[in-house]
ZAFI-32439 format. One record per residue (C-alpha): residue number from 1; x, z, y negated. Coordinates in nm, 4 decimals, always signed. Layout:
// ZAFI-32439
<rec k="NUM" px="X" pz="Z" py="Y"/>
...
// end
This chain:
// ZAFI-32439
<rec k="1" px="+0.4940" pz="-2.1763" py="+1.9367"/>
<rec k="2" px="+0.4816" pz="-1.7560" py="+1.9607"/>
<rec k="3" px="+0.4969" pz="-1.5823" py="+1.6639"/>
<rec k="4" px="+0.7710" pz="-1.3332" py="+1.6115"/>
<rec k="5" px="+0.6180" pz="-1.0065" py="+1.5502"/>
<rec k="6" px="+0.6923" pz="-0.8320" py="+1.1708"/>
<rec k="7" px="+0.6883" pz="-0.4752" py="+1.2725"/>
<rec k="8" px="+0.5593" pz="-0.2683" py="+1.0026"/>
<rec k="9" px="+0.7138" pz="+0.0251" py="+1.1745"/>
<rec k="10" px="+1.0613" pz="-0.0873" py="+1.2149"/>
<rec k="11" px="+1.0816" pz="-0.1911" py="+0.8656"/>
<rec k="12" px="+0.9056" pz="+0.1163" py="+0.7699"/>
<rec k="13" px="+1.1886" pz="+0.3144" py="+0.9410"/>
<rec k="14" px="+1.4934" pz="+0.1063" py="+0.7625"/>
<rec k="15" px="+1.3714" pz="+0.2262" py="+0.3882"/>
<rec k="16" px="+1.2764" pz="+0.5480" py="+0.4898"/>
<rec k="17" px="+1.6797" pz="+0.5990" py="+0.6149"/>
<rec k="18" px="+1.7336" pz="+0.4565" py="+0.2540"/>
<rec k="19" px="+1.5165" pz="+0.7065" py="+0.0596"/>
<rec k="20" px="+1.6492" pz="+0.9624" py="+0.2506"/>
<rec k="21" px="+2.0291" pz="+0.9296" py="+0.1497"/>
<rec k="22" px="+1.9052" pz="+0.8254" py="-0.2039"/>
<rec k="23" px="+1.7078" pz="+1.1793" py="-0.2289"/>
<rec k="24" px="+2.0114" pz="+1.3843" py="-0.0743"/>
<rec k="25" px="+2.2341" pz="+1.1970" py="-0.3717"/>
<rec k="26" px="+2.0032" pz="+1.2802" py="-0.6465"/>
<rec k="27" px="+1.9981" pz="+1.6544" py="-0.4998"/>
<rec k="28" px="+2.3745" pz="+1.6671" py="-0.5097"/>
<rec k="29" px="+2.4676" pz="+1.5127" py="-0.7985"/>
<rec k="30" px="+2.1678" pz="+1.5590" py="-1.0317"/>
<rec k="31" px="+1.9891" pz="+1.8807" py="-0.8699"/>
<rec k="32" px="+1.7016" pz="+1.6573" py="-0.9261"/>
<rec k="33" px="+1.4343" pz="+1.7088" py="-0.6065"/>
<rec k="34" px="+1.1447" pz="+1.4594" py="-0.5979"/>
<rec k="35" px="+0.8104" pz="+1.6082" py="-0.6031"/>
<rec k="36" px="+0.4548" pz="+1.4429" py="-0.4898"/>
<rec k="37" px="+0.1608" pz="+1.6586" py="-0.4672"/>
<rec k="38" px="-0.1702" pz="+1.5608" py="-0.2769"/>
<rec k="39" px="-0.5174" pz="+1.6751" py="-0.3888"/>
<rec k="40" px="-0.7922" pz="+1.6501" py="-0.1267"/>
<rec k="41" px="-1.1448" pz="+1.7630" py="-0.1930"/>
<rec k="42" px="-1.3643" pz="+1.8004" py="+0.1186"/>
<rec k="43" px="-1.3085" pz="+1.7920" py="+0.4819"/>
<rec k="44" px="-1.3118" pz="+1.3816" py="+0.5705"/>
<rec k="45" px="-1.1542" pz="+1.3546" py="+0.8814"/>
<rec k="46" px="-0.9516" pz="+1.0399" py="+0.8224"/>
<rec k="47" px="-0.8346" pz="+1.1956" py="+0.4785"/>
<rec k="48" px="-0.7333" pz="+1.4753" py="+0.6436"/>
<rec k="49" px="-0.4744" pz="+1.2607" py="+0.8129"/>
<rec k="50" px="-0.3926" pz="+1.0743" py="+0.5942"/>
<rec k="51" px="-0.2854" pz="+1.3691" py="+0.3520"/>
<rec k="52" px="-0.1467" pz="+1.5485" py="+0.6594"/>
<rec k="53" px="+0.0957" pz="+1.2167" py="+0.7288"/>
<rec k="54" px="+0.2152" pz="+1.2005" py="+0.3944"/>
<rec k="55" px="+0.3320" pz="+1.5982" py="+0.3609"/>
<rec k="56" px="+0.5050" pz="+1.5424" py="+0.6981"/>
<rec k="57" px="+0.6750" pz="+1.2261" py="+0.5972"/>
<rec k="58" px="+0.7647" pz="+1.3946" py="+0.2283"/>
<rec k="59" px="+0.9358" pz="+1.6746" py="+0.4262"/>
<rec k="60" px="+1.1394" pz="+1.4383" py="+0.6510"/>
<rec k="61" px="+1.2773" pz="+1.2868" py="+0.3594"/>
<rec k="62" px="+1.3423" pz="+1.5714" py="+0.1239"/>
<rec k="63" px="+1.0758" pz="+1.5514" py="-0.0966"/>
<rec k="64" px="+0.9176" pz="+1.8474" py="-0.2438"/>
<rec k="65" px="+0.5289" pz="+1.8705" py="-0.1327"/>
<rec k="66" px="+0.2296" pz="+2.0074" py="-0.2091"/>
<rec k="67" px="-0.1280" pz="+2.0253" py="-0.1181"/>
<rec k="68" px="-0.4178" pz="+2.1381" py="-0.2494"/>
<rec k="69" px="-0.7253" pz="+2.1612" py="-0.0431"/>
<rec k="70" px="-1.0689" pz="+2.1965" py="-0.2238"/>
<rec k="71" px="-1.4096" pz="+2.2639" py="-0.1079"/>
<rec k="72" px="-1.6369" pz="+1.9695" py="-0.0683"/>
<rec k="73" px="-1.8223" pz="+2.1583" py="-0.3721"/>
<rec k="74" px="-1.5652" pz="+2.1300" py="-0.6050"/>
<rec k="75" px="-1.7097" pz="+2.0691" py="-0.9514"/>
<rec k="76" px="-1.5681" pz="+1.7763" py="-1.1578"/>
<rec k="77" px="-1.4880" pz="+2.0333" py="-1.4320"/>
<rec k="78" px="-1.2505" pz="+2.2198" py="-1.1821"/>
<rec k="79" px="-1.0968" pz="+1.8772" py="-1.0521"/>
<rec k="80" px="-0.9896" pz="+1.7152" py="-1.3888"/>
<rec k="81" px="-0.8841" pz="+2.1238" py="-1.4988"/>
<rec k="82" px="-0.6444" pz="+2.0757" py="-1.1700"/>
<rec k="83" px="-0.5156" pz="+1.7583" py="-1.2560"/>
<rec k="84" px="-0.4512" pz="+1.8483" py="-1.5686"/>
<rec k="85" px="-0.2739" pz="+2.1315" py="-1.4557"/>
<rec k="86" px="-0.0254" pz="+1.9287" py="-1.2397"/>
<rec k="87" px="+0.0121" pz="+1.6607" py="-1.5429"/>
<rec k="88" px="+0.1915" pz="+1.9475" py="-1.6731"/>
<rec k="89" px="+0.3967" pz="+2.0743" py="-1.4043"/>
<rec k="90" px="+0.7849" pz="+1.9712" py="-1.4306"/>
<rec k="91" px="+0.8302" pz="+1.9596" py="-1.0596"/>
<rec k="92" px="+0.5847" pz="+1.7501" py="-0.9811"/>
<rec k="93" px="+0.6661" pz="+1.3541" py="-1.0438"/>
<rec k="94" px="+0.3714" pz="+1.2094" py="-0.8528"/>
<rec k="95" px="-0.0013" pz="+1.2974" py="-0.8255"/>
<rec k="96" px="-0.2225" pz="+1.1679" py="-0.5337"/>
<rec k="97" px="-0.6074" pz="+1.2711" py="-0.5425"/>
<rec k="98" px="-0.6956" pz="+1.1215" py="-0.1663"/>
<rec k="99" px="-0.9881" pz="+0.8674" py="-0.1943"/>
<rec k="100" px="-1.3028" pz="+0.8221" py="-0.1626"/>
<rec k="101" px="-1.3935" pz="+1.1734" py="-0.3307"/>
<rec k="102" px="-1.7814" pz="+1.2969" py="-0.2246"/>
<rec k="103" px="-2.0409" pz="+1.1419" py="-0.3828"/>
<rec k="104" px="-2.1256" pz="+1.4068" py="-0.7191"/>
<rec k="105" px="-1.7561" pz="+1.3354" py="-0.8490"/>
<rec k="106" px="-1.6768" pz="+1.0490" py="-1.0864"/>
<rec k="107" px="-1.3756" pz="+0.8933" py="-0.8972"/>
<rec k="108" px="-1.2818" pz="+0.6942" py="-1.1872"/>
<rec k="109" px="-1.2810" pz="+0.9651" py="-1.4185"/>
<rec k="110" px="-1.0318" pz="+1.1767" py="-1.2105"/>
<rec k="111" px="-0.8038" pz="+0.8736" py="-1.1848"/>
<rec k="112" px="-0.7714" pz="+0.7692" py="-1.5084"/>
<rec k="113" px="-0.6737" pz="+1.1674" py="-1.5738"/>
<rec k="114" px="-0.3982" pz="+1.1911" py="-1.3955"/>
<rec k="115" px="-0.0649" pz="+1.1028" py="-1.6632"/>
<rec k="116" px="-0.0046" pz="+0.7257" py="-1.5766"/>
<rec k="117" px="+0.4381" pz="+0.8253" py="-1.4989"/>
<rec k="118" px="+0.2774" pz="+1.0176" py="-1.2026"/>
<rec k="119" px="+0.0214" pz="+0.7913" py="-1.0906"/>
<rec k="120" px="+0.2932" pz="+0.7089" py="-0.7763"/>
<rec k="121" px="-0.0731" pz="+0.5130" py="-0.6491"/>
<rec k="122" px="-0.0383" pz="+0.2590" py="-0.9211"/>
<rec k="123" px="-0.4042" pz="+0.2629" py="-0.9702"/>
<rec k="124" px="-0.4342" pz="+0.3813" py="-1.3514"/>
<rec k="125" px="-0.5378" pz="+0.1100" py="-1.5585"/>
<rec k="126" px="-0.1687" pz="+0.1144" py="-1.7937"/>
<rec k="127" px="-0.0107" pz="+0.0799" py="-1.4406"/>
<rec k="128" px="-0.2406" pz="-0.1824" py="-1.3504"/>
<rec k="129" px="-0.1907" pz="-0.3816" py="-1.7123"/>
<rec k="130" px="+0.1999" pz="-0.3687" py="-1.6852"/>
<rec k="131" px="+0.1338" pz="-0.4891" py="-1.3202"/>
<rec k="132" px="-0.0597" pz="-0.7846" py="-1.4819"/>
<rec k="133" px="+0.2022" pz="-0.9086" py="-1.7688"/>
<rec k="134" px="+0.4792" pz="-0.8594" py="-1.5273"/>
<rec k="135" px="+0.6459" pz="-0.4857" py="-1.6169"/>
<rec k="136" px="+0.5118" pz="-0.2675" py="-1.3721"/>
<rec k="137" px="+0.6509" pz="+0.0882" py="-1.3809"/>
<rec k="138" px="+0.5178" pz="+0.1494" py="-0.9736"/>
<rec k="139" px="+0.3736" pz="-0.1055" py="-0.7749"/>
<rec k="140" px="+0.0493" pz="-0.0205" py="-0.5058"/>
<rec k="141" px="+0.1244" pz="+0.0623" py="-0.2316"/>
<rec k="142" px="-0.0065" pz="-0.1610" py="+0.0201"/>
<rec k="143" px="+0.0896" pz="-0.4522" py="-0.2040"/>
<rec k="144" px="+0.4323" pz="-0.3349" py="-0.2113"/>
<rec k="145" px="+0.4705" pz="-0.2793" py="+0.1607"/>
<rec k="146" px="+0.3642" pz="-0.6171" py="+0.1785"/>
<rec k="147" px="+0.6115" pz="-0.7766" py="-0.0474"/>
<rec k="148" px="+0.8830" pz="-0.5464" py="+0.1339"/>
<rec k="149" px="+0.7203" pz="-0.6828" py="+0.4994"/>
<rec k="150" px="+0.7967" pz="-1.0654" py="+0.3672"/>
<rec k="151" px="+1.1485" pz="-1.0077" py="+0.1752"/>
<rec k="152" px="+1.2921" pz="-0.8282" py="+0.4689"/>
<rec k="153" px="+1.1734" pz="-1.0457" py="+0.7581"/>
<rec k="154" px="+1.3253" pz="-1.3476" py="+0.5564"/>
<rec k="155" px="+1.0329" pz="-1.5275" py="+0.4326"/>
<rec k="156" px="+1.1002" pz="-1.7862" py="+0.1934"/>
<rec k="157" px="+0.8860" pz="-1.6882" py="-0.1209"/>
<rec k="158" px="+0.9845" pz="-1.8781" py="-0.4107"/>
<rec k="159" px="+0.7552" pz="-2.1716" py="-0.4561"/>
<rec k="160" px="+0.5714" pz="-2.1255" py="-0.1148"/>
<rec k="161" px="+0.1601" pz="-2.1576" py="-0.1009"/>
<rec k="162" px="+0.0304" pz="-1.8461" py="-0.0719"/>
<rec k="163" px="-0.3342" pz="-1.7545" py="-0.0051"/>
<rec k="164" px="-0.5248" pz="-1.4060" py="-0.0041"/>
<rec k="165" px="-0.7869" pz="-1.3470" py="+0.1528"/>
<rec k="166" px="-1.0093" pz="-1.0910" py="-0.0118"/>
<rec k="167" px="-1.0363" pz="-0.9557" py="-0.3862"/>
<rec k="168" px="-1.0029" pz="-0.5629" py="-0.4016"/>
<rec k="169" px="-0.8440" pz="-0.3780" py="-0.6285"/>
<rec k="170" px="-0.6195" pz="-0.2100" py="-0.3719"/>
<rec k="171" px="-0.5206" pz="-0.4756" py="-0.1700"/>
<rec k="172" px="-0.5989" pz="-0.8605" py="-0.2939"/>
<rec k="173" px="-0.5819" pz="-0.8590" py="-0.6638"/>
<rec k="174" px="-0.2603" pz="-0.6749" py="-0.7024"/>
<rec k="175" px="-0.0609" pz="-0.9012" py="-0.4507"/>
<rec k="176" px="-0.1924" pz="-1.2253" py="-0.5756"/>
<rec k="177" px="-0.0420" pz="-1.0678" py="-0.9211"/>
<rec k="178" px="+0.2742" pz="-0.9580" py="-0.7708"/>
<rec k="179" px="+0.3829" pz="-1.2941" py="-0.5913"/>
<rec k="180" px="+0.2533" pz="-1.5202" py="-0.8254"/>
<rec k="181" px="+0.5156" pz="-1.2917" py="-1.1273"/>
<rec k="182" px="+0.8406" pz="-1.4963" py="-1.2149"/>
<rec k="183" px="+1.0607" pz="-1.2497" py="-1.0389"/>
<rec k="184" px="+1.2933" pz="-1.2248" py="-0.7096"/>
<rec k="185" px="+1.0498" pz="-1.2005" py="-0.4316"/>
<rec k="186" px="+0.8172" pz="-1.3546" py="-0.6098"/>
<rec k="187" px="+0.7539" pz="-1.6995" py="-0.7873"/>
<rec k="188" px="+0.5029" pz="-1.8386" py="-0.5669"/>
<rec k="189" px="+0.1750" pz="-2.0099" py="-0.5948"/>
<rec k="190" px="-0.1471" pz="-1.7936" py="-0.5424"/>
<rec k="191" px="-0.5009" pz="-1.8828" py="-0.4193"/>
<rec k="192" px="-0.7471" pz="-1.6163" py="-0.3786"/>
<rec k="193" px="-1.0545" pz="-1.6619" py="-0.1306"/>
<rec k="194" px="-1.3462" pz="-1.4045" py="-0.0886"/>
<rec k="195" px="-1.7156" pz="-1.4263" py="+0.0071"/>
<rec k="196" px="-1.7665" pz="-1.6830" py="-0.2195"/>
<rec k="197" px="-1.5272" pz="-1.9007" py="-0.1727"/>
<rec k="198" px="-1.7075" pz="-2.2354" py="-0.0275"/>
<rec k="199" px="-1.4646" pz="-2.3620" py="+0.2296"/>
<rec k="200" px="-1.2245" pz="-2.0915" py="+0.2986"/>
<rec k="201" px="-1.0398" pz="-2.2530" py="+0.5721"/>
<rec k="202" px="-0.9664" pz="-2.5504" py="+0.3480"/>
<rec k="203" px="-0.7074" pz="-2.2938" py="+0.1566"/>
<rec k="204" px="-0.6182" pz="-2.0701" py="+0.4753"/>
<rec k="205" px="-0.4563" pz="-2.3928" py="+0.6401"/>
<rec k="206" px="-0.2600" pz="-2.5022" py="+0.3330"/>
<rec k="207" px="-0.1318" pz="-2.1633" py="+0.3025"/>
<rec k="208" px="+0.3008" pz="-2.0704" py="+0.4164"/>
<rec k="209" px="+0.2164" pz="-1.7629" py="+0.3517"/>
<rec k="210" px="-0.1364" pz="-1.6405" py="+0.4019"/>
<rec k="211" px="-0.2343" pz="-1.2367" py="+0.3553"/>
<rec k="212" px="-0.6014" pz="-1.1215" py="+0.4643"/>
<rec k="213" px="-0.7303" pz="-0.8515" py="+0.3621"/>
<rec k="214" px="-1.0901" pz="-0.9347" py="+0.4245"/>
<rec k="215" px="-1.2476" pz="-0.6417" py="+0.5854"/>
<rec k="216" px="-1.4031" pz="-0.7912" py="+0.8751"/>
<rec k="217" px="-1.2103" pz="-0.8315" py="+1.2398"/>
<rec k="218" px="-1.1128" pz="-1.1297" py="+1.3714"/>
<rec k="219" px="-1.2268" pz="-1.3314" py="+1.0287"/>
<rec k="220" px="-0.9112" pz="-1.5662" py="+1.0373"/>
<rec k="221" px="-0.8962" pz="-1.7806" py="+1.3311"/>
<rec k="222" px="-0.6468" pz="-2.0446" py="+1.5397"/>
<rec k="223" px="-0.8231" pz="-2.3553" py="+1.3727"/>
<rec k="224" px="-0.7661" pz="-2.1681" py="+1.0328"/>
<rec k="225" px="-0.4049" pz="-2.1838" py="+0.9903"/>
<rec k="226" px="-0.1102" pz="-2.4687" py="+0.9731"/>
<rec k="227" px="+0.1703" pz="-2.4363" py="+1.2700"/>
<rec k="228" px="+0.4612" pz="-2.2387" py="+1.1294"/>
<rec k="229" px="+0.2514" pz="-2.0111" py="+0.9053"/>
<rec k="230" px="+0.3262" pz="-1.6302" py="+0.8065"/>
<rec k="231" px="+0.0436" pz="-1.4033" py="+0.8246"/>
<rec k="232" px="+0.0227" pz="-1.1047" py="+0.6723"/>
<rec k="233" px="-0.2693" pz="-0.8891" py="+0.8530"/>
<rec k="234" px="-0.4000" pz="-0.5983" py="+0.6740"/>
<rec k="235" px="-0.6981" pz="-0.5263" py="+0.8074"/>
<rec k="236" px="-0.7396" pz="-0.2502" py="+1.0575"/>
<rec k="237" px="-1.1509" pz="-0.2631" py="+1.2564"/>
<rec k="238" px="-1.2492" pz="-0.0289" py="+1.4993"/>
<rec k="239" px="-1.4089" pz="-0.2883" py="+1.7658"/>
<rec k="240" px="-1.4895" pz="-0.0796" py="+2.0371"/>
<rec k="241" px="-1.3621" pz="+0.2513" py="+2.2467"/>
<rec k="242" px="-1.1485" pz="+0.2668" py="+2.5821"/>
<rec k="243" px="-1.3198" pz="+0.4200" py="+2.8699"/>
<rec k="244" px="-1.1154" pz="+0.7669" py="+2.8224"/>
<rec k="245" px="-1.2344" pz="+0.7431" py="+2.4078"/>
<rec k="246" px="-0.9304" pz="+0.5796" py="+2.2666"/>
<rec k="247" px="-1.0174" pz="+0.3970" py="+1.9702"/>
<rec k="248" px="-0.9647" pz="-0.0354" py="+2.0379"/>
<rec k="249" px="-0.8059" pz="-0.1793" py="+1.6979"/>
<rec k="250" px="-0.8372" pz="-0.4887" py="+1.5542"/>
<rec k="251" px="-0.6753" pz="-0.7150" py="+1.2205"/>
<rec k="252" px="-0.9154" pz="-0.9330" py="+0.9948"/>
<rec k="253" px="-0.7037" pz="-1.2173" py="+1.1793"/>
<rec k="254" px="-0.7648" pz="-1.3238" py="+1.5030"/>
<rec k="255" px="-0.4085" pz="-1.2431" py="+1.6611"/>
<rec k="256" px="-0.4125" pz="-1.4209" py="+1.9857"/>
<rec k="257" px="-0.5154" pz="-1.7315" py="+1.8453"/>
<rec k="258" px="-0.3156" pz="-1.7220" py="+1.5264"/>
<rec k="259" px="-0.0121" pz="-1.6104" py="+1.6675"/>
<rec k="260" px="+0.0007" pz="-1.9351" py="+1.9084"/>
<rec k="261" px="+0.0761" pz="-2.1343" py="+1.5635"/>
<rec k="262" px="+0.2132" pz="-1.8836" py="+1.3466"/>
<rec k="263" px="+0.6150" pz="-1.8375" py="+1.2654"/>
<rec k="264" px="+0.5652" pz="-1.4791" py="+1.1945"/>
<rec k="265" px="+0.2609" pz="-1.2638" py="+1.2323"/>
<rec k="266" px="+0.1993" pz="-0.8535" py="+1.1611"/>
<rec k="267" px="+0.0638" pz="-0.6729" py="+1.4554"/>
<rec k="268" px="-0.2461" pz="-0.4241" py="+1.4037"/>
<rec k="269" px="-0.1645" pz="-0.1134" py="+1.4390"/>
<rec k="270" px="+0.1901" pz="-0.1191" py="+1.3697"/>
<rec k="271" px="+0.1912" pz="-0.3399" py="+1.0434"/>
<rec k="272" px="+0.1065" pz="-0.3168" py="+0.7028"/>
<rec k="273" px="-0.0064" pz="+0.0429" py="+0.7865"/>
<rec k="274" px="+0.3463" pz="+0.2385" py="+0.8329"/>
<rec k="275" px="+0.4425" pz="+0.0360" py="+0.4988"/>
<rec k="276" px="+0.1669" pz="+0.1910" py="+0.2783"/>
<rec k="277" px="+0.2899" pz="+0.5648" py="+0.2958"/>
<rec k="278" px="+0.6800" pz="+0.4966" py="+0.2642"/>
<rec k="279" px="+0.5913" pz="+0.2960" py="-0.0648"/>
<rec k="280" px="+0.4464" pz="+0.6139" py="-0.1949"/>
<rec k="281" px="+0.7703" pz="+0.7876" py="-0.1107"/>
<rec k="282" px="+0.9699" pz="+0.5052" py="-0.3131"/>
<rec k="283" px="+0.7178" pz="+0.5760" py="-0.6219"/>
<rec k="284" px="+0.7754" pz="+0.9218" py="-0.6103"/>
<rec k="285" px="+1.1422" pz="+0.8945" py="-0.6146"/>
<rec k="286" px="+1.1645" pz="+0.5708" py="-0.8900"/>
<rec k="287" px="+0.9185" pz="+0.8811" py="-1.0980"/>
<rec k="288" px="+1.1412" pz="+1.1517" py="-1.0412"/>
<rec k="289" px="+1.4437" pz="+0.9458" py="-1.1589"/>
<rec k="290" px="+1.2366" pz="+0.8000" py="-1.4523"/>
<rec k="291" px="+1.1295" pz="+1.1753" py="-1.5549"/>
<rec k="292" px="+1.5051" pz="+1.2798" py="-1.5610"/>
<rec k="293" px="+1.6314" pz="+0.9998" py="-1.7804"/>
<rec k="294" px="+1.8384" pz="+0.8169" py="-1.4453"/>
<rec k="295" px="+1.5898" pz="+0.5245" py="-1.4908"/>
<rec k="296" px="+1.4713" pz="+0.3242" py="-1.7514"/>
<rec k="297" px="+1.0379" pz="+0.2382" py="-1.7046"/>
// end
């Protein structure tokens, strides 16, 4: 058996076509633009990317951007001032501050600021309760790319075994919640492994559906994993460079062993990664219809 590939990308592509005619109808019939602004304090590199790839993608689709760049000296005073400031602003529907922050500010502080009907990152803890009791107002992002990557490649949910690997806020804890909710593409049942766990191949191989999200490349292996398996690989390592200085990529799953057993099986790059930024664009748009009265929370 050969996996069939889940392209992130391709799926990424298919919603984004969908936003995009939802956003032109709300223009035309509602005068009602979207709006997600991005707050980036220093000069990270990576963030810099990362902020840059979610203004271009916001302009593709007809989203109103903005961006505010701040020194790396920022003050947390003049941080939770902006935040405030764009709490307040009518035109904007969804606040990102790009993580980590530098070390003097108080990244919780800053999050739990910004008004939880913009907080398009789900991360505030209101959106996190209603996550938890099953009434989430916007899902996380990489969670919900996730759930998107498994209801659109056709993977049975309802009552399947699923198992995460890994326990983060961002990633593990929020999916386990999200599949295990009685709701379409949902209704499963959820075991969580992390460092702890004694045996963790004991769950990985009794797993239909199995999501990693470990952090460390290569973690899940062949011998890990039933035949006929979905995998889910979230993980993206940095194992090494090309001789021209091209960056070599790899999952938290061990593709070329896993994918001789798996059904189905995300590629890294090219994954869960193009999912994480168009789920941002579908919380910005469910805010800016939620704002406007088109949308009940």
């Amino acid at each position: 058996m050969t996996a069939t590939l889940i392209k992130g990308a391709e799926v990424a592509a298919q919603i984004r076509e969908e936003l995009k005619k939802e956003i032109a109808d709300l223009k035309a019939k509602h005068n009602l633009v979207p709006g997600l602004v991005t707050v980036l304090v220093g000069a990270d590199p990576a963030s810099q990317v990362y902020v840059g790839q979610k203004e271009k993608t916001s302009k593709e689709l007809g989203i109103y951007s903005e961006r505010h760049d701040l020194p790396e000296k920022t003050t947390q005073k003049e941080l939770i001032a902006l935040v405030n400031q764009l709490n307040k602003d009518p035109k904007i529907h969804g606040i990102l501050v790009q993580l980590p922050l530098p070390k003097h500010l108080n990244e919780e502080e800053v999050l739990y600021t910004i008004n939880p009907r913009k907080d398009v990152d789900g991360f505030h803890p209101v959106n996190v309760g209603k996550l938890m009791i099953g009434e989430p107002d916007y899902l996380p992002c990489t969670p919900a790319g996730i759930q998107q990557l498994l209801i659109r490649s056709g993977t049975p949910i309802e009552g399947a075994e699923v198992v995460v690997v890994g326990r983060s806020n961002i990633v593990g804890k929020p999916i386990a919640n999200m599949l295990l909710q009685k709701a379409p593409g949902a209704n499963a049942t959820v075991t969580i492994c992390h460092t702890k766990t004694r045996d963790i191949a004991f769950h990985t191989r009794r797993a239909d559906i199995l999501i990693v999200a470990a952090g460390k490349p290569k973690s899940v292996t062949g011998d890990m994993v039933k035949n006929g398996v979905v995998v889910i690989d979230v993980g993206v390592n940095e194992i090494g460079k090309t001789a021209d200085g091209k960056r070599i990529l790899a999952g938290d799953v061990d593709f070329d062993t896993v994918k001789e057993k798996a059904k189905a099986i995300t590629p890294v790059p090219g994954g869960v990664g193009p999912m994480t930024i168009t789920m941002l664009m579908m919380n910005t748009v469910r805010a800016a219809k939620v704002a406007a009265g088109l949308m009940k929370k």
